[in-house]
C-alpha positions as CSV (number, residue, x, y, z in Angstrom):
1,X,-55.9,-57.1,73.6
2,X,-53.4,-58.7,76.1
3,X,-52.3,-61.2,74.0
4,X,-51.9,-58.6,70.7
5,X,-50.0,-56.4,73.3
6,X,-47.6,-59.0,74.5
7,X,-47.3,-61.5,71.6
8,X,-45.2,-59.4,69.3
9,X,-42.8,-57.9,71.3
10,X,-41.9,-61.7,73.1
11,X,-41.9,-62.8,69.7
12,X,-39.1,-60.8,68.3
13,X,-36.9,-60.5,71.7
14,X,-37.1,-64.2,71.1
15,X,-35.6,-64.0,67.3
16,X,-32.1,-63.6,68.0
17,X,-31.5,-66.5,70.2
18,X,-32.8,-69.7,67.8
19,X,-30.8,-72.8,69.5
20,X,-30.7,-74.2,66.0
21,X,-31.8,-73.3,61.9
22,X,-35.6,-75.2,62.2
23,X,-35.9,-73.5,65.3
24,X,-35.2,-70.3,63.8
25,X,-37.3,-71.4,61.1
26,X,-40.8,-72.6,62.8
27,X,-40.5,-69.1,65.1
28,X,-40.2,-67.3,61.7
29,X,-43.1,-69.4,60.7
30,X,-45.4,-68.4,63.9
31,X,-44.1,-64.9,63.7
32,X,-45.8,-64.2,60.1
33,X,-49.0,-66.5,60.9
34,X,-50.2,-63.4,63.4
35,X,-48.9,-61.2,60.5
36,X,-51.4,-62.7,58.5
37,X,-54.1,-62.6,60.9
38,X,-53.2,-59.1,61.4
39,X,-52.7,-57.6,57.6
40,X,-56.6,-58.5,56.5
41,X,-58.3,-57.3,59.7
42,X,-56.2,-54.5,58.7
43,X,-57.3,-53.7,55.3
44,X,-61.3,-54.6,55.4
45,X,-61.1,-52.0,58.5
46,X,-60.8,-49.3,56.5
47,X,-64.4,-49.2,54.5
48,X,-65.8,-49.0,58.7
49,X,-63.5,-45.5,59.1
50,X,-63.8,-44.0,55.6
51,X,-66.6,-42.8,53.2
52,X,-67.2,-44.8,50.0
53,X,-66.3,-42.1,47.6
54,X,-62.9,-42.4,49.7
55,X,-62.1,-46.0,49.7
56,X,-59.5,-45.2,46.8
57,X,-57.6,-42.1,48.4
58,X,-57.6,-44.1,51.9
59,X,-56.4,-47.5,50.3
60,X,-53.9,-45.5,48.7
61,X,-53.0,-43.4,52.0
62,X,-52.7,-46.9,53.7
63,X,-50.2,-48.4,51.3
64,X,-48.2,-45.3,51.7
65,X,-48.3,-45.2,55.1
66,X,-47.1,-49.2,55.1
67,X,-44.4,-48.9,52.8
68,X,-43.3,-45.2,54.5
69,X,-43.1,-47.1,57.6
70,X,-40.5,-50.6,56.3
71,X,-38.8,-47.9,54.3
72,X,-37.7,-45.9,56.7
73,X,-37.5,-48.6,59.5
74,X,-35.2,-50.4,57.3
75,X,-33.0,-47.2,57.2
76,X,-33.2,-46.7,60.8
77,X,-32.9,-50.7,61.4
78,X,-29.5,-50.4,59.1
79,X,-28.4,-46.8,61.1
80,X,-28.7,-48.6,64.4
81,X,-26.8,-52.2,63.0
82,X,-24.1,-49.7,62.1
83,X,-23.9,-47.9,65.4
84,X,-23.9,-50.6,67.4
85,X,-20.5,-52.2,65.3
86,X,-18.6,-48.9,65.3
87,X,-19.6,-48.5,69.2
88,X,-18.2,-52.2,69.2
89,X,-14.5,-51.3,67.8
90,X,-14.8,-48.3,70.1
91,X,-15.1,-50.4,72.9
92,X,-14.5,-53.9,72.3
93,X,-14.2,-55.1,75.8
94,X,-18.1,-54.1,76.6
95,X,-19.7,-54.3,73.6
96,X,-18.0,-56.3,71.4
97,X,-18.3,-59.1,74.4
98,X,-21.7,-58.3,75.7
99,X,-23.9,-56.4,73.2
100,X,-24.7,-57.9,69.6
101,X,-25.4,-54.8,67.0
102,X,-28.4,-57.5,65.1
103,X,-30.0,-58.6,68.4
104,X,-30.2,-55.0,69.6
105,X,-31.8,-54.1,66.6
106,X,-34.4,-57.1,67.6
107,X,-34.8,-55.7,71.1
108,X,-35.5,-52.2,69.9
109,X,-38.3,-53.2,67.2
110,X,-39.9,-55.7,69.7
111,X,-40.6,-51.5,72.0
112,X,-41.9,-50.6,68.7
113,X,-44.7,-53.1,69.4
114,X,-46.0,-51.9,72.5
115,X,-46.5,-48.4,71.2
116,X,-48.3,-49.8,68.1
117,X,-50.7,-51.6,70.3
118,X,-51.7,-48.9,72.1
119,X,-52.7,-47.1,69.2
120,X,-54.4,-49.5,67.4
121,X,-56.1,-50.1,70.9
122,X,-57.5,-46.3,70.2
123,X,-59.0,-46.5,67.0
124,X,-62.1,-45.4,66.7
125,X,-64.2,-48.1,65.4
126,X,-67.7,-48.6,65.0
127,X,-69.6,-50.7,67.6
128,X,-71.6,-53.4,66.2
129,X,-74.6,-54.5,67.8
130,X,-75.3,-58.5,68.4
131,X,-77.4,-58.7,65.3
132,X,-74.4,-57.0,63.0
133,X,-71.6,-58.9,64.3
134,X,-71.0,-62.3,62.1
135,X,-71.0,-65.6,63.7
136,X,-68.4,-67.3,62.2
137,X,-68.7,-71.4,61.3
138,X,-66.9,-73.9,59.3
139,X,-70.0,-74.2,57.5
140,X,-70.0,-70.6,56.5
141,X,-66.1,-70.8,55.6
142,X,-66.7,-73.3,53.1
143,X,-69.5,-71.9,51.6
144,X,-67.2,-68.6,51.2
145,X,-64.4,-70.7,49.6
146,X,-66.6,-72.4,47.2
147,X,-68.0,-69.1,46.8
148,X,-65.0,-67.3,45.8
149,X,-63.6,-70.2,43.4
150,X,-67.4,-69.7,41.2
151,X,-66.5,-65.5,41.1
152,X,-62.9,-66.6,40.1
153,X,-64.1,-68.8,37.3
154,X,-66.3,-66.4,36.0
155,X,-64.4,-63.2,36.2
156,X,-61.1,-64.0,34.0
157,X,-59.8,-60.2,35.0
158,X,-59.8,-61.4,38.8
159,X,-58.2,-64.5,37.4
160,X,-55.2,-62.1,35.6
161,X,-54.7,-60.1,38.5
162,X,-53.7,-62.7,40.9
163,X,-51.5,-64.6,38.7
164,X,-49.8,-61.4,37.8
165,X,-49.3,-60.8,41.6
166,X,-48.4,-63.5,42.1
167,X,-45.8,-63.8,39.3
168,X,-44.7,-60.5,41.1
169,X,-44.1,-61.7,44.2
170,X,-42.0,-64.5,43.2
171,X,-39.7,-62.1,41.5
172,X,-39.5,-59.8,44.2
173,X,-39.2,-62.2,46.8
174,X,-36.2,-62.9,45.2
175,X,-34.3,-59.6,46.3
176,X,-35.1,-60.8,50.1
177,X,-33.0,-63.8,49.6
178,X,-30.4,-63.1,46.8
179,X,-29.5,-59.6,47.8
180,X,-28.1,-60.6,51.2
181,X,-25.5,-62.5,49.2
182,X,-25.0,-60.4,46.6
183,X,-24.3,-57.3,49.2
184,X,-21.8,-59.7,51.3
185,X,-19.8,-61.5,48.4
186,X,-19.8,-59.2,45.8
187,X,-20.6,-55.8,47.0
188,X,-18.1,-56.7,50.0
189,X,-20.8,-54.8,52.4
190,X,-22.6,-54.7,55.6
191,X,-25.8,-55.9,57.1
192,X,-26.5,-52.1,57.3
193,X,-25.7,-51.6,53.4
194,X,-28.3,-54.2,52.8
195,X,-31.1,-52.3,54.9
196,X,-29.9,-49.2,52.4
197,X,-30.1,-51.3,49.1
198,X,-33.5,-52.4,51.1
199,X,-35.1,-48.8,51.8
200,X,-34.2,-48.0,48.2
201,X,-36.5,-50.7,47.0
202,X,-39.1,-49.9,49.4
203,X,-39.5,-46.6,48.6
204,X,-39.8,-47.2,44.8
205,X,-43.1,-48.9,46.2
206,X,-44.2,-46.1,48.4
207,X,-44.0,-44.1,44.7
208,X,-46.0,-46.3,43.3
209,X,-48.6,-45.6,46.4
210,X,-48.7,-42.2,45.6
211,X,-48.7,-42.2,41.7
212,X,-51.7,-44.7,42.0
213,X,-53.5,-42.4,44.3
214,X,-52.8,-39.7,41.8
215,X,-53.7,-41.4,38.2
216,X,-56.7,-42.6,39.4
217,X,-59.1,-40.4,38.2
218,X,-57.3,-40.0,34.8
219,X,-56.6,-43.7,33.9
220,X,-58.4,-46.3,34.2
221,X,-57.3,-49.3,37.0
222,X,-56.8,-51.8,34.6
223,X,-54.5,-49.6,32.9
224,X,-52.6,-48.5,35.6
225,X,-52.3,-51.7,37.2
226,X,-50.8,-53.5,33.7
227,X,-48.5,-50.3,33.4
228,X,-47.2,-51.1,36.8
229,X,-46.5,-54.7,36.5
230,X,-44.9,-54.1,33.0
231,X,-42.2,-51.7,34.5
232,X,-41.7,-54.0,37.6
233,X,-41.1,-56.7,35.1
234,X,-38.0,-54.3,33.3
């Protein structure tokens, strides 16, 4: 708990101040390893804290929530980036010399962690007994990964759905690193009209949250899901 309290929050106070571009790089690196870590444990949490017949609606309720959250952090992220420059031609001498508008940004999302600790901390989860828990072994890991390669090779639908993600994420990942240019060079913009161009994008996903949740009981997945990827793809 110490270390999930404290680790964050070092972490991105830390993020402003790389001495040099594979610095920056390797502490971006560390910085989404313990997202990683963090996003499953996440997600298989929620069968432990919801009834089966709502595994759909709470999925659905916890992309939402997700998406809610970077949408309107990016707004508030781009709100505060734009405060801090107009407070800096305001008062050049003190801020302009001694406060940078991105690295207070940093310092005020690194607070964000403490508080999201603490509530995580207070979840309500299940206590598992010695017998329940899982012993975890290498042996065990690569009988999982062979497992899961024998139930990918014999479910092609599986098979579809990850390449299309993953086809998906290497066109959206796209906007992430083009947009930044596009905003500056040909837009003429901000860092702050980025995090708008940014929110706008994220709440197209947080729609697609709730029209999931909504369709279904009136379509079927597999439907929905190619639907989805087809009007991503125009």
């Amino acid at each position: 708990y110490t270390t999930s309290l404290l680790t964050p929050p070092v972490l991105f106070l830390a993020l402003p101040f790389p001495p040099n571009l594979p610095a920056l790089c390797l502490h971006v690196f560390v910085i989404e390893t313990f997202t990683i870590v963090y996003g499953p444990a996440k997600d298989a949490s929620i069968p432990d804290l919801v009834e089966g017949e709502q595994l759909t609606n709470a999925n659905s309720l916890n992309m939402l929530t997700l998406y809610a959250s970077m949408a309107f952090g990016t707004a508030v992220a781009g709100s505060i980036i734009g405060l801090f420059a107009w407070l800096a031609r305001v008062n050049p001498e003190f801020m302009g010399r001694y406060v940078d508008p991105n690295k207070a940004a940093f310092v005020i999302d690194s607070l964000t962690f403490l508080v999201s600790a603490w509530l995580i901390y207070h979840i309500g989860f299940k206590r598992l007994s010695g017998e329940e828990r899982v012993r975890m072994s290498t042996e065990q890991v690569k009988n999982d990964f062979r497992e899961g390669l024998r139930y990918l090779r014999g479910n092609p639908l599986t098979r579809i759905v990850l390449i299309l993600t993953l086809t998906c994420f290497l066109g959206g990942g796209t906007i992430y690193v083009l947009t930044v240019g596009f905003v500056k060079y040909v837009l003429g913009g901000s860092n702050s009209l980025f995090m708008y161009i940014l929110t706008t994008l994220l709440f197209g996903m947080m729609g697609g949250s709730i029209l999931a949740g909504v369709l279904k009981d009136r379509v079927r997945k597999e439907r929905i899901l190619g639907l989805a990827i087809t009007g991503f793809g125009l």
